[in-house]
DRENTORKOL-3810 file (N, C-alpha, C; in nm, 4 decimals):
REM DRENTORKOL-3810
@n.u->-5.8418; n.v->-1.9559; n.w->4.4717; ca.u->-5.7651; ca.v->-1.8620; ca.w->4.5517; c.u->-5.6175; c.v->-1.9014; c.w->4.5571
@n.u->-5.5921; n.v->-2.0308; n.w->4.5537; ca.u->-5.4593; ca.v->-2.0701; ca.w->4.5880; c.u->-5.3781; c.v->-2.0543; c.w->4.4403
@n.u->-5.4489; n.v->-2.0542; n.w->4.3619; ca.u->-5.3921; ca.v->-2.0855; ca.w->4.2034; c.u->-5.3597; c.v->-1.9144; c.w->4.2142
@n.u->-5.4414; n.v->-1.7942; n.w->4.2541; ca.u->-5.3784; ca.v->-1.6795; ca.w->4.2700; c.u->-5.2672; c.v->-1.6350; c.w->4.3192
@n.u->-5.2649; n.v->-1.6911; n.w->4.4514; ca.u->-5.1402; ca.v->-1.6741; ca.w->4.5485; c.u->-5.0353; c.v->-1.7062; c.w->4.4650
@n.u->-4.9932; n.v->-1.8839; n.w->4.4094; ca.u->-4.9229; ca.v->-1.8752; ca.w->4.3237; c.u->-4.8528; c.v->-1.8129; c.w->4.2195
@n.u->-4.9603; n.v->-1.7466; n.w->4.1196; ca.u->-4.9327; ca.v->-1.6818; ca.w->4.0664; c.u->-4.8447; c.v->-1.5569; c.w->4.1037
@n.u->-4.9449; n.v->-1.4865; n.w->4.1935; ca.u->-4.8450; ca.v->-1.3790; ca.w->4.2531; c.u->-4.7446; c.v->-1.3849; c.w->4.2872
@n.u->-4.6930; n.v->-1.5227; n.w->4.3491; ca.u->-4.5528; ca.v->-1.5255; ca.w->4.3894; c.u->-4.4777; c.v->-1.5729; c.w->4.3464
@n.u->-4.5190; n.v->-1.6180; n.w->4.2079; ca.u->-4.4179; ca.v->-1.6475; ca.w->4.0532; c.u->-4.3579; c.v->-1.5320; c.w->3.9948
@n.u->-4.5008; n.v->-1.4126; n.w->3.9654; ca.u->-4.4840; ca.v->-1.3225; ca.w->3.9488; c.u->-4.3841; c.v->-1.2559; c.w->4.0142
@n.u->-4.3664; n.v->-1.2365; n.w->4.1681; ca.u->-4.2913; ca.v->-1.1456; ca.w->4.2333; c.u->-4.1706; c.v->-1.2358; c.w->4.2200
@n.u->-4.1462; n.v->-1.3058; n.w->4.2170; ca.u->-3.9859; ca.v->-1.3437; ca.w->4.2118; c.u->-3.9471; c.v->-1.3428; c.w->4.1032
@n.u->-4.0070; n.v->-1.3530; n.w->3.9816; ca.u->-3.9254; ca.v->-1.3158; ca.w->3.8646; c.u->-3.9252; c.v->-1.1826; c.w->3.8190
@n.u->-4.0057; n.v->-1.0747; n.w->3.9289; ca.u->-3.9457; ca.v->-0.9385; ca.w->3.9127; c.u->-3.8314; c.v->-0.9267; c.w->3.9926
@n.u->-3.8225; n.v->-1.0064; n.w->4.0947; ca.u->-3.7179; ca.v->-0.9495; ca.w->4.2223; c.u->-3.6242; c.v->-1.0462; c.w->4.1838
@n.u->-3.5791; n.v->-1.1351; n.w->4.0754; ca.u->-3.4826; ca.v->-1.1512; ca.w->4.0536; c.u->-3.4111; c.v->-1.0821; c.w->3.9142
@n.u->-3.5068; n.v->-1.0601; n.w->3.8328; ca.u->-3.4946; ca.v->-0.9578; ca.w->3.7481; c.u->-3.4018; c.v->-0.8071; c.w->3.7607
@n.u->-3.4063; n.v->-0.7512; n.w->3.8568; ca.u->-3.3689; ca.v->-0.6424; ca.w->3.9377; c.u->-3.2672; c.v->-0.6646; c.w->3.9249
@n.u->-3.1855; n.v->-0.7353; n.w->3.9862; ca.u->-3.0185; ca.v->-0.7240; ca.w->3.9655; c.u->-2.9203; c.v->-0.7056; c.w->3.8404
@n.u->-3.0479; n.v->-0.7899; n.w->3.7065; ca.u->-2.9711; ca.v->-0.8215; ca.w->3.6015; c.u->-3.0089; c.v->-0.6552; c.w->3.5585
@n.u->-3.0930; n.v->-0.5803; n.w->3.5324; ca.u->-3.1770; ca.v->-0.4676; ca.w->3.4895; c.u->-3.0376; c.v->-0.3533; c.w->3.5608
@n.u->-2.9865; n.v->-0.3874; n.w->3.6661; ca.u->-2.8865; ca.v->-0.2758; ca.w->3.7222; c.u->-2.7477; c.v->-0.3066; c.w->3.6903
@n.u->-2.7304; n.v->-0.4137; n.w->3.6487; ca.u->-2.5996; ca.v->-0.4846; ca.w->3.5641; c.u->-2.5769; c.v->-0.4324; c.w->3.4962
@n.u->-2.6888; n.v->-0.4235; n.w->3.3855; ca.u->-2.6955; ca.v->-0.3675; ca.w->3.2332; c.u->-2.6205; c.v->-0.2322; c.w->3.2032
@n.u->-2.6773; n.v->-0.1688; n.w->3.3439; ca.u->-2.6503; ca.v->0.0269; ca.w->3.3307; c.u->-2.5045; c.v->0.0325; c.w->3.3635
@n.u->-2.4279; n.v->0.1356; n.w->3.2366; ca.u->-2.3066; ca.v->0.1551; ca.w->3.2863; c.u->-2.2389; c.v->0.2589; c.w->3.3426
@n.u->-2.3762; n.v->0.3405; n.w->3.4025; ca.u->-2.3436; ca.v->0.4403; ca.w->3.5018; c.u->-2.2211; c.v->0.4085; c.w->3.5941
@n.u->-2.1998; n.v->0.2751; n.w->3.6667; ca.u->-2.1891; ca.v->0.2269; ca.w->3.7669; c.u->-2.0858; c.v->0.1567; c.w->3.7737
@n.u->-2.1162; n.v->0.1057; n.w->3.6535; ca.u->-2.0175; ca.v->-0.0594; ca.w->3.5788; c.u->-1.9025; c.v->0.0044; c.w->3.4841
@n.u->-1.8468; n.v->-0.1292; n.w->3.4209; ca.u->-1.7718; ca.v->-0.0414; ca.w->3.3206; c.u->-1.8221; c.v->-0.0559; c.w->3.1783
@n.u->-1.7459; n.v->0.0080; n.w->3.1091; ca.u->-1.8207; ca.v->0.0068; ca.w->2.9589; c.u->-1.7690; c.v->-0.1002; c.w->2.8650
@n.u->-1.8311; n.v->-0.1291; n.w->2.7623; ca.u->-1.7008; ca.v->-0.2264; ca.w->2.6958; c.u->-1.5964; c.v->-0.1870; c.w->2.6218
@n.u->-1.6401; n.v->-0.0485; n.w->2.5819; ca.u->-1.4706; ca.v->0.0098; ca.w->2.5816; c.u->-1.3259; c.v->0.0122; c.w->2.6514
@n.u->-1.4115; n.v->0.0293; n.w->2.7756; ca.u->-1.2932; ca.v->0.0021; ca.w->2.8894; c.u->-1.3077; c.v->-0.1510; c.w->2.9113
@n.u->-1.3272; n.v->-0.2636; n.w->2.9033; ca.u->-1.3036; ca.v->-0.3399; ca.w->2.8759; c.u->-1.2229; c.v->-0.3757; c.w->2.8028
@n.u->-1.2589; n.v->-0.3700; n.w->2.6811; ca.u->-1.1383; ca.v->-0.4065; ca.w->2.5680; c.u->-1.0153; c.v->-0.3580; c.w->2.5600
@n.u->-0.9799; n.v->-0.2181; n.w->2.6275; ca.u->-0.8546; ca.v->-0.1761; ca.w->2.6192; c.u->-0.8132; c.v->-0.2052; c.w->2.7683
@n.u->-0.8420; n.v->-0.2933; n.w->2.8291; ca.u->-0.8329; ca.v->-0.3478; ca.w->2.9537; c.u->-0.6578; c.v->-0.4446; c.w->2.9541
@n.u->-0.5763; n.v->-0.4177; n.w->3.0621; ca.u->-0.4368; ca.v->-0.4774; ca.w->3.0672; c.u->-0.5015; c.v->-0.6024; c.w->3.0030
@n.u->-0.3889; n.v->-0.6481; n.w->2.9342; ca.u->-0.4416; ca.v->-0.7900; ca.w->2.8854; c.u->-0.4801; c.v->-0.8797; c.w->2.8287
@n.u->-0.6109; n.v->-0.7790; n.w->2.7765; ca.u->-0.6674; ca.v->-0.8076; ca.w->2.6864; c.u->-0.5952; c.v->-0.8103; c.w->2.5482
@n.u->-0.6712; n.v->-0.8827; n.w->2.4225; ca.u->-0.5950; ca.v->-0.9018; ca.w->2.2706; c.u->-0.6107; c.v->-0.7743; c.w->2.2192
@n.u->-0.5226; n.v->-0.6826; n.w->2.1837; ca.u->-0.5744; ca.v->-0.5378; ca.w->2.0899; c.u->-0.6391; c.v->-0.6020; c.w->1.9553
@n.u->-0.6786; n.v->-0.4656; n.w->1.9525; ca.u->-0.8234; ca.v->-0.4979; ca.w->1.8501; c.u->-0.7253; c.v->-0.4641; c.w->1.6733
@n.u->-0.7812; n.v->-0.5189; n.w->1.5929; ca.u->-0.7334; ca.v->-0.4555; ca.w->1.4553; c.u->-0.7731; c.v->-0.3474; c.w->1.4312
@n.u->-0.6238; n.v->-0.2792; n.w->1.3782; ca.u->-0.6737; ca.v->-0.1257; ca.w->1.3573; c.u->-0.6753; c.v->-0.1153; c.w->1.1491
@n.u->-0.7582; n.v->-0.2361; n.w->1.1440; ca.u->-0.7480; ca.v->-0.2448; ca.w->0.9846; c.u->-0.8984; c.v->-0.2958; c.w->0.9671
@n.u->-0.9358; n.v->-0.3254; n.w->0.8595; ca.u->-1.0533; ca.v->-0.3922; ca.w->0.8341; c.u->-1.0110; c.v->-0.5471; c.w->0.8110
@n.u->-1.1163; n.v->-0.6489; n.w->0.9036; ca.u->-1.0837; ca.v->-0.7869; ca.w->0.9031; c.u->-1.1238; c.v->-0.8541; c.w->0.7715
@n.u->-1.2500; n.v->-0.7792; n.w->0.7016; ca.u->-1.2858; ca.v->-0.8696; ca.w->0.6328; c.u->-1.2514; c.v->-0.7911; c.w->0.4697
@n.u->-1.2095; n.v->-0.8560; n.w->0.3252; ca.u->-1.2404; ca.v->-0.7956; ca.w->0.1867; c.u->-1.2740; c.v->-0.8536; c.w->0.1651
@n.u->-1.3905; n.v->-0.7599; n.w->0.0606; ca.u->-1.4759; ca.v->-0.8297; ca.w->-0.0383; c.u->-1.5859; c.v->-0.8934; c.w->0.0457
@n.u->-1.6180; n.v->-0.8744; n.w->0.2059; ca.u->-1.7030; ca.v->-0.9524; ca.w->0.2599; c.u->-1.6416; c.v->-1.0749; c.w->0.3045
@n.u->-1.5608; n.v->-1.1340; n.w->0.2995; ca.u->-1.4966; ca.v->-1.2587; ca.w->0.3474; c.u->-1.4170; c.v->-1.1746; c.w->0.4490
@n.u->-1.3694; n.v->-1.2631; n.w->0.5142; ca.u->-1.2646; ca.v->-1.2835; ca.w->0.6600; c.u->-1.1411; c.v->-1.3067; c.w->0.5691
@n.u->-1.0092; n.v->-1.1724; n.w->0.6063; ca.u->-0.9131; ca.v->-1.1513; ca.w->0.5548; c.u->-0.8442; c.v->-1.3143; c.w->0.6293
@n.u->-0.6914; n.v->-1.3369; n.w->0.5932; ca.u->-0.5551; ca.v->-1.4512; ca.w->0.6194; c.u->-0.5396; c.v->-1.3807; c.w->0.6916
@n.u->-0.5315; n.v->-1.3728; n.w->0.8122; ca.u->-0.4284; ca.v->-1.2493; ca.w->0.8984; c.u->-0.3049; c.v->-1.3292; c.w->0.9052
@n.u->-0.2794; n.v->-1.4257; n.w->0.8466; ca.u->-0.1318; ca.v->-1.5280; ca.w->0.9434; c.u->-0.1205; c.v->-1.4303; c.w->0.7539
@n.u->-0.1392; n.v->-1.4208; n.w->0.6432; ca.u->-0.0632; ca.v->-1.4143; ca.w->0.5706; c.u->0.0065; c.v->-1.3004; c.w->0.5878
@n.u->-0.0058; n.v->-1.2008; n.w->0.6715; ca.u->0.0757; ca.v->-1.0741; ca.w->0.6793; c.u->0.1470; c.v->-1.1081; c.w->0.8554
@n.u->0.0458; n.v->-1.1470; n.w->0.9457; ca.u->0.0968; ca.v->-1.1572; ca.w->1.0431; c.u->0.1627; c.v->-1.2955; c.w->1.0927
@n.u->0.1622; n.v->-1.3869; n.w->0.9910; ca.u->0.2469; ca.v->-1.5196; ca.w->1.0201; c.u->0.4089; c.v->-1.5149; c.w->1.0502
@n.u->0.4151; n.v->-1.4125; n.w->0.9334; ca.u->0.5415; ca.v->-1.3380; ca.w->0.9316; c.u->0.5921; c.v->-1.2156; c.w->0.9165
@n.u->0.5102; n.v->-1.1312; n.w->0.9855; ca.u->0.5873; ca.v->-1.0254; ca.w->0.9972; c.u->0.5701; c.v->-0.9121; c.w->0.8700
@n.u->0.4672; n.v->-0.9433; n.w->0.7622; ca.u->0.5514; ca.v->-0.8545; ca.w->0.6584; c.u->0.5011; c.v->-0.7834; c.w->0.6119
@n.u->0.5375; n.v->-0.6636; n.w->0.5773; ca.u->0.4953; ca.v->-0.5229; ca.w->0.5466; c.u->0.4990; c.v->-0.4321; c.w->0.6772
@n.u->0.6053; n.v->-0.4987; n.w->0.8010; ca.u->0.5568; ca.v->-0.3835; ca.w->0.9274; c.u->0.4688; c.v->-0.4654; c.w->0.9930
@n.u->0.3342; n.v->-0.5692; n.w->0.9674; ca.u->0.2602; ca.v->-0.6225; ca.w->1.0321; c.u->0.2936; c.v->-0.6595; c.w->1.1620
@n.u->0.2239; n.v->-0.6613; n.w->1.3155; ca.u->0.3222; ca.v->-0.7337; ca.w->1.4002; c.u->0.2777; c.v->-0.8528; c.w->1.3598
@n.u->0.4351; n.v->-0.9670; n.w->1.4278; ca.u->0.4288; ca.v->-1.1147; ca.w->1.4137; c.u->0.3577; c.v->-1.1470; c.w->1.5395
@n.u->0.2554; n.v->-1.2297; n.w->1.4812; ca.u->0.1528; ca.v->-1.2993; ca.w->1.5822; c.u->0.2806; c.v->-1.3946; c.w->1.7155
@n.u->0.2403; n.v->-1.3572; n.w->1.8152; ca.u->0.3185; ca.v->-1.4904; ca.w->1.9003; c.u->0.2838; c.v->-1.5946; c.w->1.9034
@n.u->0.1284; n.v->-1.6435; n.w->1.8276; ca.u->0.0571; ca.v->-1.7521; ca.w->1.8171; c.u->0.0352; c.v->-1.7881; c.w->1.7041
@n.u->0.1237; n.v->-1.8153; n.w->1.6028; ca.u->0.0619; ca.v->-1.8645; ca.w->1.4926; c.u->-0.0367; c.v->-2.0152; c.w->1.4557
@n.u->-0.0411; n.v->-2.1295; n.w->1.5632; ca.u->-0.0763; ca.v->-2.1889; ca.w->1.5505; c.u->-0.2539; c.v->-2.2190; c.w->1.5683
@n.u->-0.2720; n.v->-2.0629; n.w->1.6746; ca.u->-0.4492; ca.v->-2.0593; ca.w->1.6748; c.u->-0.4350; c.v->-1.9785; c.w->1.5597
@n.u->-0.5579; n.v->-2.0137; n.w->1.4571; ca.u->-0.6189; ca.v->-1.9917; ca.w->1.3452; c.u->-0.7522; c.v->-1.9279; c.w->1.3399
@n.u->-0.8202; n.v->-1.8976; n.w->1.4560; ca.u->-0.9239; ca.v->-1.7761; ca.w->1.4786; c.u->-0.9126; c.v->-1.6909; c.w->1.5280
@n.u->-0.8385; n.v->-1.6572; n.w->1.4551; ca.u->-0.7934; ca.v->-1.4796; ca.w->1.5262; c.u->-0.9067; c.v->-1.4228; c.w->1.5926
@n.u->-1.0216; n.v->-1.3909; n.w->1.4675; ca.u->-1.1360; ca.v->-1.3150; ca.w->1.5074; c.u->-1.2359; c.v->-1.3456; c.w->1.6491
@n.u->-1.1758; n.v->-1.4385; n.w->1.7076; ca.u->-1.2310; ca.v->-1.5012; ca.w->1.8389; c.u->-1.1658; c.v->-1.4291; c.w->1.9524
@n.u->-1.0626; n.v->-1.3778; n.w->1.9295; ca.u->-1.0269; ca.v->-1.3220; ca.w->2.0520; c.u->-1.0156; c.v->-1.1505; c.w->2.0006
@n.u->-0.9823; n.v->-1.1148; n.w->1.8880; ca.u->-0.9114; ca.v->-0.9563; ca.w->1.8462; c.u->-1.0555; c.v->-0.9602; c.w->1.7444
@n.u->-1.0496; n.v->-0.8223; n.w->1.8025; ca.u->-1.2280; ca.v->-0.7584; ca.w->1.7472; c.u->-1.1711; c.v->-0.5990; c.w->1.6240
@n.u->-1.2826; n.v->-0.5805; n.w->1.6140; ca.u->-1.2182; ca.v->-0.4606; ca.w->1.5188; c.u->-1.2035; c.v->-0.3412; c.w->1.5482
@n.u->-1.1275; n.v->-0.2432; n.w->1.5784; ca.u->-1.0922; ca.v->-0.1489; ca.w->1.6182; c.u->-1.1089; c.v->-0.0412; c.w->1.5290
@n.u->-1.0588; n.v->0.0816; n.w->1.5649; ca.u->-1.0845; ca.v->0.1719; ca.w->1.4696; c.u->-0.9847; c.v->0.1634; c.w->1.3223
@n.u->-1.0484; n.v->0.1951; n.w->1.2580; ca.u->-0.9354; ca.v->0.1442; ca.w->1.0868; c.u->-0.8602; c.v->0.2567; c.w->1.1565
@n.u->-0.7437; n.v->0.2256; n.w->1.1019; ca.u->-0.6306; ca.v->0.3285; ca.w->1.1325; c.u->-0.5379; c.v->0.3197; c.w->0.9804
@n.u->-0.5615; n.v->0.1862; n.w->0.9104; ca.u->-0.4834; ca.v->0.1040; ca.w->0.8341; c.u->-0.5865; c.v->0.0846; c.w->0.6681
@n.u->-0.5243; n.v->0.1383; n.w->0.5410; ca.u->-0.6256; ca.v->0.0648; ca.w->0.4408; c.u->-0.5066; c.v->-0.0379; c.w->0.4060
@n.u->-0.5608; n.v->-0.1493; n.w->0.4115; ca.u->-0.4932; ca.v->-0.2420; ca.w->0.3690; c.u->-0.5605; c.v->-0.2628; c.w->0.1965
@n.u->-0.6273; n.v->-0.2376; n.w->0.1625; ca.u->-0.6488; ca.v->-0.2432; ca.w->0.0043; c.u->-0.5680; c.v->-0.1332; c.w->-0.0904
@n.u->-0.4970; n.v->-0.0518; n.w->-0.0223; ca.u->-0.4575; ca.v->0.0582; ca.w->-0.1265; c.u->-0.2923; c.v->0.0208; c.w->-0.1243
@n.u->-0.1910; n.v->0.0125; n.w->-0.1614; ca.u->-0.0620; ca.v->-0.0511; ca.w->-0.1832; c.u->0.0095; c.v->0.0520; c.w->-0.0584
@n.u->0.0917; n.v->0.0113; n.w->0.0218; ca.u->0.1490; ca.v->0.0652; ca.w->0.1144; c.u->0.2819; c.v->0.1323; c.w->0.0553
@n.u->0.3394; n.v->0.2641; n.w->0.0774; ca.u->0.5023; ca.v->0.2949; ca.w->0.0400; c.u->0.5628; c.v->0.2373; c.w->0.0009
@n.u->0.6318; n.v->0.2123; n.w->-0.1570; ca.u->0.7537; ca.v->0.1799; ca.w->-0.1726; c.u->0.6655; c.v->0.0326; c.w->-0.2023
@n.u->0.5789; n.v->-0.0314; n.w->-0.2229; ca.u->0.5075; ca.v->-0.1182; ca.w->-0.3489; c.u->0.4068; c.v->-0.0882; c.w->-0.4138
@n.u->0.3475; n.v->0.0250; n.w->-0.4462; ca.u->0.3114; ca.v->0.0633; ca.w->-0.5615; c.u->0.3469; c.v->0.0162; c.w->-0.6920
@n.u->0.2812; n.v->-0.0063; n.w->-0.7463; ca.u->0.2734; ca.v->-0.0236; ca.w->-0.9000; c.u->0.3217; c.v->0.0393; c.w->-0.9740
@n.u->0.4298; n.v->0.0446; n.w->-1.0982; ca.u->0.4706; ca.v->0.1154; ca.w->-1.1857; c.u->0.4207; c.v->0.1117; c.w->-1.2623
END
């Protein structure tokens, strides 16, 4: 009998603590992670694709310095970009030659 009781009241507390995380989840209520990410503050996201060819693009090689229009990172010395700036909507093909360097 006692090994029941137990049970039951293992049982009930890991539903009744369960409950809070289960209403966390819903973002009826909460916010979304959209609004998150475009949250004051936060790192904007790349509006390019991070990775060619499947590898993880240099971002310091365009954004170390500035070039092609890129903005200049204020941090060049962190080297994981992808840890803080996520990917955003492409806005940008960076594989196709930008105005005025095209190929002759």
């Amino acid at each position: 009998m006692k090994r029941i009781i137990k049970a039951a009241l293992i049982t009930a507390t890991g539903v009744l603590l369960a409950l809070p995380l289960a209403a966390w989840g819903s973002e009826e209520d909460g916010v979304t992670e959209k609004e998150v990410s475009s949250a004051e503050g936060t790192p904007p996201e790349a509006p390019h694709s991070l990775t060619k060819g499947g590898e993880l693009r240099n971002c310091l090689a365009c954004h170390g310095e500035g070039i092609n229009g890129a903005p200049q990172t204020p941090h060049p010395e962190r080297l994981t970009c992808t840890q803080c700036h996520g990917q955003g909507e492409i806005r940008v093909d960076l594989d196709k030659p930008s105005k005025g360097t095209e190929k002759k």
